[in-house]
Each structure stands twice: as structure tokens, then as C-alpha cells.
N, C-alpha and C positions, 0 to 999 in steps of 0.2 A: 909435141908442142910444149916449151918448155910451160914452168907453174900449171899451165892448165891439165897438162899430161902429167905430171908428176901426182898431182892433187887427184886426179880420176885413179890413179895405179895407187897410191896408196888408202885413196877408201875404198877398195872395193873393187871397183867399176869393170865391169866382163868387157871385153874388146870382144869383136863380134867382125872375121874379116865375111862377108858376105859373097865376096867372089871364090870363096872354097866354102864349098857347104860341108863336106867333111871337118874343117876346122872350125866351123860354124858351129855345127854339132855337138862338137867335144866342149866347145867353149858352154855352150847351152845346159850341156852335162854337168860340168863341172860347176855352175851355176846352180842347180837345182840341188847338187849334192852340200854345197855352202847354205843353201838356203834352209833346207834338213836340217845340218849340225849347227847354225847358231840360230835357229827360230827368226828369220832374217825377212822382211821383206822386199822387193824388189820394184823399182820402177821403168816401167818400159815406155816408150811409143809405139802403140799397138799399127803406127804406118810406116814403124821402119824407120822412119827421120824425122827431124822437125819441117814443119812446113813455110815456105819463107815468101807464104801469098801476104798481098797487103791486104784482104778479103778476106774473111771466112767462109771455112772449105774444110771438108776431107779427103784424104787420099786412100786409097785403098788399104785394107790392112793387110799385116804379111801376118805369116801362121806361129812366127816364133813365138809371138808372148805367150801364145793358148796352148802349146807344146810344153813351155818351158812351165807353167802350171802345172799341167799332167801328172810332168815328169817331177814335181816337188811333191804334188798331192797336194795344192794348196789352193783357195781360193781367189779369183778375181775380183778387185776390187777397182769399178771404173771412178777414174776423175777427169774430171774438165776442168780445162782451162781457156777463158776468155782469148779473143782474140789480142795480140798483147802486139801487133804492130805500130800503137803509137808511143810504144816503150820503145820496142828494138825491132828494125826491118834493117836486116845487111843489108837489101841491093841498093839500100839511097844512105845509106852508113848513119844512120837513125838511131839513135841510143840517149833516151832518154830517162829521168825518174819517173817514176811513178808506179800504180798501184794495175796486179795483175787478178783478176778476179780467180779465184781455185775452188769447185765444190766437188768433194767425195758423196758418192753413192750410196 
């Protein structure tokens, strides 16, 4: 994707193909070994993807983020975030200002 793809590869951002869990892996490796040498944090979606209900809801979580902890030796740190579908909902092309509530744990 151009800007937004550019913008995610140049800070950072682990791409994660999910339909190769061997490549999955290495990417998850390679992530935890970055996160070691620059004292780095990281942000996950502990469900795998954003959720694009107009309701609040969770989805299951998948095992990467708590792996990819492990395998740093670092701490989880849960945050929430409000529901924020009267800012941005794709399925009605919804994209509005305003204010997304965020509290860390």
C-alpha cells in the first residue's frame, strides 16, 4: 500500500504472513530479537486484527502476542481502547474527527 506501506516498513512494523506459520515464526523471532537489542516496545492486537463490529465485542485472542513476550523476556502491558466506531467504521465508509478514549493498565 503505497504511504501507508512505506510508513509501516520504515518504522519498524513486523509483517506477520499468517497463512505460513513457519514464516510467521521467523517474523515473531526476529521481532523479539529487535525488541532485546533496542529496549523497544511493541504493540500488538492480542485478536490478531482490528475488529470492524459497530458494537463492542471481542474476538478471540491468538497466541502470538503472549509468545512473542516469552520469547523477549518482557512484560505485558494490557491497554484498551474505547469503542471508536463513531470515529471510523469501513463497512458504511465512516471516518470522522474526534476523540478515541485509551487507558493502559
Amino acid at each position: 500500500m503505497p504511504v501507508l506501506g512505506w510508513f509501516m516498513a520504515l518504522s519498524g512494523s513486523v509483517f506477520i504472513d499468517r497463512a505460513n506459520s513457519k514464516s510467521a515464526r521467523g517474523a515473531m523471532q526476529g521481532a523479539a530479537d529487535e525488541m532485546k537489542r533496542r529496549g523497544q516496545s511493541v504493540w500488538m492486537f492480542p485478536e490478531g486484527t482490528r475488529s470492524y463490529a459497530e458494537e463492542p465485542g471481542l474476538l478471540p485472542f491468538k497466541k502470538g502476542a503472549f509468545h512473542l513476550a516469552v520469547q523477549a523476556g518482557v512484560p505485558i502491558v494490557p491497554v484498551v481502547s474505547a469503542n471508536y466506531s463513531n470515529v471510523l467504521y469501513v463497512k458504511k465508509f465512516r471516518f470522522h474527527s474526534g476523540v478515541v478514549k485509551v487507558k493502559g493498565m
